[in-house]
C-alpha positions in Angstrom: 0.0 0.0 0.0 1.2 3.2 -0.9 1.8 6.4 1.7 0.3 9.4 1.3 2.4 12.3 -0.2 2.4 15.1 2.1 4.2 17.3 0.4 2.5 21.2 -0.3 0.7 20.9 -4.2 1.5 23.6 -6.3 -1.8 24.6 -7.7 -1.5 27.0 -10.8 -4.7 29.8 -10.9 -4.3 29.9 -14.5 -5.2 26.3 -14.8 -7.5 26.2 -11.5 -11.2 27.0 -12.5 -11.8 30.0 -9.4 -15.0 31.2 -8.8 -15.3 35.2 -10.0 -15.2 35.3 -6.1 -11.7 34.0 -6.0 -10.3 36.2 -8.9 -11.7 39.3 -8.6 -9.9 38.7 -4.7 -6.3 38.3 -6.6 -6.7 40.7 -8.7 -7.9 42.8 -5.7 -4.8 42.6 -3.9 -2.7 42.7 -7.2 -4.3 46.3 -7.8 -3.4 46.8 -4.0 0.5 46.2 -4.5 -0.2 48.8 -7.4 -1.6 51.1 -5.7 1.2 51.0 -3.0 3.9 51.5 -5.5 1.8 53.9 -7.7 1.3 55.9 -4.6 5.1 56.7 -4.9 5.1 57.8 -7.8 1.7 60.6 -7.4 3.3 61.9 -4.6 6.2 62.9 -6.7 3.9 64.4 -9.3 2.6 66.4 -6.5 5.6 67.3 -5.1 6.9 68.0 -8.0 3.8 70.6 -8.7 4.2 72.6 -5.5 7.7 73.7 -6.5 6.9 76.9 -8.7 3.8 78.1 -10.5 5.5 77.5 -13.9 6.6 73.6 -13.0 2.8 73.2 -12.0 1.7 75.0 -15.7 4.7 72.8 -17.6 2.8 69.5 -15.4 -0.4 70.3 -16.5 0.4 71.0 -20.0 2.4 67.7 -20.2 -0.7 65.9 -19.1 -2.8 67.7 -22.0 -0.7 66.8 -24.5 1.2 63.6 -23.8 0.0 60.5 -24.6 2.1 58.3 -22.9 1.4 60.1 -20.5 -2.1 60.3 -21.0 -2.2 56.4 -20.7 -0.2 56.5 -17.4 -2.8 58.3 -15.5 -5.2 56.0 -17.2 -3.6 53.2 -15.9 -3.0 54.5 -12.7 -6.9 55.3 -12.5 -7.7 51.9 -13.5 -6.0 50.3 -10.6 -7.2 52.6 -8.2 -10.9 52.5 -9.2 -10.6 48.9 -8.8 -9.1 48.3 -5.4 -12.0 50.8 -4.4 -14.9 49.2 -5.9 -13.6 45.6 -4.8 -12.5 46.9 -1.6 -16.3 48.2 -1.1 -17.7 44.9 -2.0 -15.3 43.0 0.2 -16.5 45.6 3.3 -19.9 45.1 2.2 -19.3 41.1 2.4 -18.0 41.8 6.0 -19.9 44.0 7.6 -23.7 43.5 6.0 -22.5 39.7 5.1 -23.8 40.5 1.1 -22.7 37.7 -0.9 -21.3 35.3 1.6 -23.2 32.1 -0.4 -20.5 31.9 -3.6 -24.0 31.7 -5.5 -24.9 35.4 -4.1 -21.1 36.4 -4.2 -20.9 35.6 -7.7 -23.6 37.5 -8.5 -22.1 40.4 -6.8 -18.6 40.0 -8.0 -19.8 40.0 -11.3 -22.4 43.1 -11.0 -19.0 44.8 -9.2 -17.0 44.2 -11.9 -19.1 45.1 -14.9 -19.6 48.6 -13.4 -15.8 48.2 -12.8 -15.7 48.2 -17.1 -18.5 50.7 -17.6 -16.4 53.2 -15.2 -12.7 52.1 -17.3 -14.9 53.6 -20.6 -15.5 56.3 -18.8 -12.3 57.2 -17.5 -11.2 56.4 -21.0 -13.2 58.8 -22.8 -12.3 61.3 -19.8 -8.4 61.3 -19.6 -7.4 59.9 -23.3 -9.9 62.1 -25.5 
């Protein structure tokens, strides 16, 4: 007869079928990390527009009419509108226990994450054109 294995299991997400539960919760706190180091970097922005009037005018013109730019502080606003709206729905899920069956949380992860894509087209239209 043959022992079991205790060894720990690798067990690759990309492969694994999550629930929407499970990887809007990943991405959730991959969009955290990105926040964190993002943070760094709008802080410098800011700092870097409270030197002088004209480096705050030079700033804001860059924003106007760089694209790269442009699709920075897209990016930047995508990961921070997600870690809020799934943050939201993860406090909602504690505190008012909405969506704590994974039949209900799917529900809500989904709903959650289509408003996350309606809002991304709208932040779209609103910084890139």
């Amino acid at each position: 007869m043959k022992e079991k294995d205790n060894r720990p299991v690798f067990l690759n997400p990309l492969v694994t079928n999550l629930p929407i539960i499970g990887v809007s919760s990943i991405l959730h706190r991959i969009s955290g990390f990105a926040v964190f180091v993002i943070f760094l970097l709008l802080v410098w922005l800011f700092d870097r527009s409270l030197t002088s009037e004209d480096e705050f005018l030079k700033l804001v013109q860059d924003m106007n009419t760089l694209f790269l730019l442009k699709l920075l502080l897209f990016f930047i606003s995508l990961g921070l509108t997600y870690h809020a709206l799934i943050g939201i729905k993860k406090l909602t899920s504690e505190f008012f226990g909405v969506g704590e069956e994974l039949k209900s949380g799917n529900r809500i992860s989904w709903v959650y994450n289509i408003l996350f894509v309606f809002l991304s087209l709208f932040l779209l239209v609103r910084i890139l054109f």
